[in-house]
C-alpha positions in Angstrom: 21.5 -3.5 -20.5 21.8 -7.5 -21.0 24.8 -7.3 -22.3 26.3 -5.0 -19.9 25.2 -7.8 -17.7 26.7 -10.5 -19.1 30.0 -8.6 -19.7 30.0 -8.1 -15.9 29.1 -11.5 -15.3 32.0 -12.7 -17.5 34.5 -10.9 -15.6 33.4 -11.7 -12.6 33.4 -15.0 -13.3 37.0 -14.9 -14.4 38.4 -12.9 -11.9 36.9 -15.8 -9.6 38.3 -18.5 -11.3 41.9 -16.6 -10.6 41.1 -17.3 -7.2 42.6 -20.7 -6.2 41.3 -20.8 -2.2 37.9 -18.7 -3.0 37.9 -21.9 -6.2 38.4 -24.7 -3.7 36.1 -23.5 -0.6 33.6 -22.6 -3.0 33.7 -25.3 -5.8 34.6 -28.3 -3.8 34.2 -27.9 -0.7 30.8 -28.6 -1.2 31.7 -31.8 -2.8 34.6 -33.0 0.0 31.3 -32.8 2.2 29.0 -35.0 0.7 31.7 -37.5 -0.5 32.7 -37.6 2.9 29.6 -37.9 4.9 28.0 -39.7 2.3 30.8 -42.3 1.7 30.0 -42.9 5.8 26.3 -42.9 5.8 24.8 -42.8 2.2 22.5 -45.7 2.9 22.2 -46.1 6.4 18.5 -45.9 7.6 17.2 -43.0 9.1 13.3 -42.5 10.2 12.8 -44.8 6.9 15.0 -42.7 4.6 18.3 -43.3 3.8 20.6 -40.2 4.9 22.1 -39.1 1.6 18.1 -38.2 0.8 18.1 -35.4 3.9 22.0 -34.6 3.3 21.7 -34.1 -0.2 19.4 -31.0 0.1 21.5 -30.1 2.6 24.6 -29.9 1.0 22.4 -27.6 -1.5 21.4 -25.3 1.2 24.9 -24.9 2.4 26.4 -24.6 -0.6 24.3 -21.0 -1.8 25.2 -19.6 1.5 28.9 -20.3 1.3 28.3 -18.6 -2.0 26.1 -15.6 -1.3 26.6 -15.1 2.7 30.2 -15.6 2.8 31.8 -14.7 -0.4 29.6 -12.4 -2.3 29.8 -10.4 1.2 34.1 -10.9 1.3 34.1 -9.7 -2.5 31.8 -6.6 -2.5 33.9 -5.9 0.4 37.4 -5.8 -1.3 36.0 -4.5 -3.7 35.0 -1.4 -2.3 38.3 -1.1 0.1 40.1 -1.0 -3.1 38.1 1.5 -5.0 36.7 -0.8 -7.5 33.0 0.1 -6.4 33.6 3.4 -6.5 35.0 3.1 -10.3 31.6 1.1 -11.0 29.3 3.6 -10.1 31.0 6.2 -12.5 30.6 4.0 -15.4 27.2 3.7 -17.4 26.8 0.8 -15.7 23.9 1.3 -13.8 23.3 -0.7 -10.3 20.3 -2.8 -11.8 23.4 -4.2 -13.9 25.4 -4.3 -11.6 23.4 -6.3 -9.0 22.1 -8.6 -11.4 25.8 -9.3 -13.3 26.7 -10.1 -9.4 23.8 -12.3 -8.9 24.1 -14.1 -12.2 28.1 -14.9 -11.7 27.0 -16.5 -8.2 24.1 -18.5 -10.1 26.6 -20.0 -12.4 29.2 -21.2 -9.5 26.8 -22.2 -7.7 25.6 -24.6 -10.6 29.2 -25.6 -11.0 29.7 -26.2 -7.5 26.4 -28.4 -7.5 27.0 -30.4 -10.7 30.2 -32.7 -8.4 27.8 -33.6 -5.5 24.7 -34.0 -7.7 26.5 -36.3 -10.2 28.3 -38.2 -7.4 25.1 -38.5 -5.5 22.8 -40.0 -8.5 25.6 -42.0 -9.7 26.2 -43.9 -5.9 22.8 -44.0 -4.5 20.4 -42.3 -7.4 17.6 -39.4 -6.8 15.2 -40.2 -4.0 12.6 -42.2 -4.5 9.7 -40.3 -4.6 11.9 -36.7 -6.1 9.7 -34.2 -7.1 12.6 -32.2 -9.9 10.0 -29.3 -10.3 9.6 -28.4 -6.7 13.0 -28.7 -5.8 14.2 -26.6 -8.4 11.6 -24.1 -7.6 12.9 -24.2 -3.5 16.7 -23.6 -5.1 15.9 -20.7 -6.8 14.6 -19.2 -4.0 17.4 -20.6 -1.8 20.1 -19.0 -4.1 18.3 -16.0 -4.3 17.6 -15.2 -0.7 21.5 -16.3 -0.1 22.8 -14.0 -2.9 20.4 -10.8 -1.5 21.6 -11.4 2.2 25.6 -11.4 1.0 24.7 -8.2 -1.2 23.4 -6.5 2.1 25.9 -7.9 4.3 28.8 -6.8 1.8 27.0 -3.2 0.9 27.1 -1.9 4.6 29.1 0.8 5.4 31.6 -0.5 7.1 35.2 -1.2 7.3 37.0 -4.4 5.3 37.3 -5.7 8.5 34.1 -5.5 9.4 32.6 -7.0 6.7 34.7 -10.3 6.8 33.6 -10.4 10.5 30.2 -10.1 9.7 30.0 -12.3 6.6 31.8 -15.0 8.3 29.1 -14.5 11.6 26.2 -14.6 9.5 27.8 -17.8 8.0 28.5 -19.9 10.6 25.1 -18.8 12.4 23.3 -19.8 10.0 25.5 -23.1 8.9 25.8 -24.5 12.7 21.6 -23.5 13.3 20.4 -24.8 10.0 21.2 -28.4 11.2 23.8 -29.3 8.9 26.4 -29.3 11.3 24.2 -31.8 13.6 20.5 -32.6 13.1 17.9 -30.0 14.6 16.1 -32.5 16.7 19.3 -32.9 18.9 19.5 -29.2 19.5 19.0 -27.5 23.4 16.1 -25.2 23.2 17.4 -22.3 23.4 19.9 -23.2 19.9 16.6 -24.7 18.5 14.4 -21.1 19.3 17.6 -19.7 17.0 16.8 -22.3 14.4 13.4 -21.1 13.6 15.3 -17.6 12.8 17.0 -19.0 10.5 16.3 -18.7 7.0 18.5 -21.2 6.0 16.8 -23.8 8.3 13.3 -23.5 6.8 15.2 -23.3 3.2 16.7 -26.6 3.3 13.4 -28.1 5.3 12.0 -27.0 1.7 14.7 -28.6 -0.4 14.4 -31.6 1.9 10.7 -31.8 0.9 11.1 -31.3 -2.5 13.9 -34.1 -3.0 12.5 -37.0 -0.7 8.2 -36.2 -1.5 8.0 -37.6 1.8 6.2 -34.8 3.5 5.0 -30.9 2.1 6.5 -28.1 1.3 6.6 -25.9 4.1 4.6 -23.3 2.3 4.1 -20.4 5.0 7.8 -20.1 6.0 8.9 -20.1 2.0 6.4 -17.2 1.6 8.2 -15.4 4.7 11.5 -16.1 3.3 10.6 -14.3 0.1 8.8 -11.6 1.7 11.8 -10.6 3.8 14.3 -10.8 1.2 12.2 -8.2 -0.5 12.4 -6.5 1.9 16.2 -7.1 2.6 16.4 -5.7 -1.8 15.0 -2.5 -0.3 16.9 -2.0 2.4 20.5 -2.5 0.4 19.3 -0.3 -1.8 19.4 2.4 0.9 22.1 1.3 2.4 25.0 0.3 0.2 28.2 2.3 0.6 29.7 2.8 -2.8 32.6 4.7 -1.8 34.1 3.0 1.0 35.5 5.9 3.2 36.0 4.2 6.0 
């Protein structure tokens, strides 16, 4: 069963890497961002931080969705529309491998796409002073995994192509625009900010943000709803993904 696993995960992994644009928006995209914003506000002062402490974890947060919400939902997606899911499910590959090959090609880009900003961030400005490495780690795993479970429901539904880039790219920018990365949550009209506190992202990078700075704690209660609804979410995919794609 493991290496089943990591056979899938290999091709994946390839078969990504083919991709130039999926490469680039995936890879370094994330990095553009945090070179850019950083390079304008790394160390200006904000409520005694400096900003590439909260943007940082942010950059992190965005980064798994662009990953899990938008492209593991795009890919499943072709991937069905041209029969390949279909071909999976009548191999002895069983879909515990198959899930987990998916999840672990999108845990390795996402490292890759991570290492440019990380590097560029503790070479510049080094790690916040009071970074709690344990913790944050901890909130990232979590982070990815919610991520990777929402773009495995998104991409399993029954729908058309179409309809799955429309959705991935909703549930994206949703979550991207109301997590505060886009402009800070404290700025936000009420009725964006009631939207906020939906979002999982939002809470997911507060965590991240915890973990990196130390300067406040871990919101623990909405990490444990987070968890319990992407459990939840596992379930439900596992009813609901369309293997054949006859629409």
């Amino acid at each position: 069963m493991i290496r089943r696993t990591l056979l899938l995960a290999r091709l994946e992994t390839v078969l990504f890497l083919r991709e130039p644009a999926a490469v680039f928006f995936s890879l370094a995209f994330p990095l553009l961002m945090l070179v850019f914003f950083g390079g304008v506000h790394g160390r200006v002062g904000v409520q005694g931080a400096r900003f590439i402490d909260g943007y940082f974890p942010m950059v992190v947060a965005v980064s798994a969705a662009n990953l899990g919400v938008l492209g593991l939902t795009l890919h499943l997606a072709e991937n069905r529309a041209r029969g390949v899911l279909r071909r999976f499910r009548l191999s002895p590959l069983g879909p515990l491998e198959f899930f987990a090959g998916h999840v672990l090609t999108s845990v390795v880009l996402l490292a890759v796409s991570l290492s440019g900003p990380a590097v560029v961030t503790l070479t510049l400005y080094g790690p916040a002073p009071r970074f709690r490495p344990a913790i944050f780690l901890g909130v990232l795993f979590i982070t990815a995994y919610s991520m990777f479970s929402v773009g495995m429901f998104a991409g399993g539904l029954p729908i058309s192509l179409r309809g799955n880039q429309v959705l991935g790219s909703v549930l994206f920018f949703v979550m991207f625009v109301s997590s505060g990365a886009a402009v800070r949550r404290d700025v936000f009209p009420r009725w964006l900010a009631a939207v906020s506190e939906l979002n999982p992202l939002s809470h997911l990078a507060d965590a991240l943000t915890a973990g990196y700075t130390g300067r406040r704690a871990v919101p623990v209660l909405p990490l444990v709803a987070v968890c319990a609804g992407t459990l939840v979410l596992n379930l439900v995919t596992s009813r609901t993904f369309d293997w054949e794609g006859r629409l």
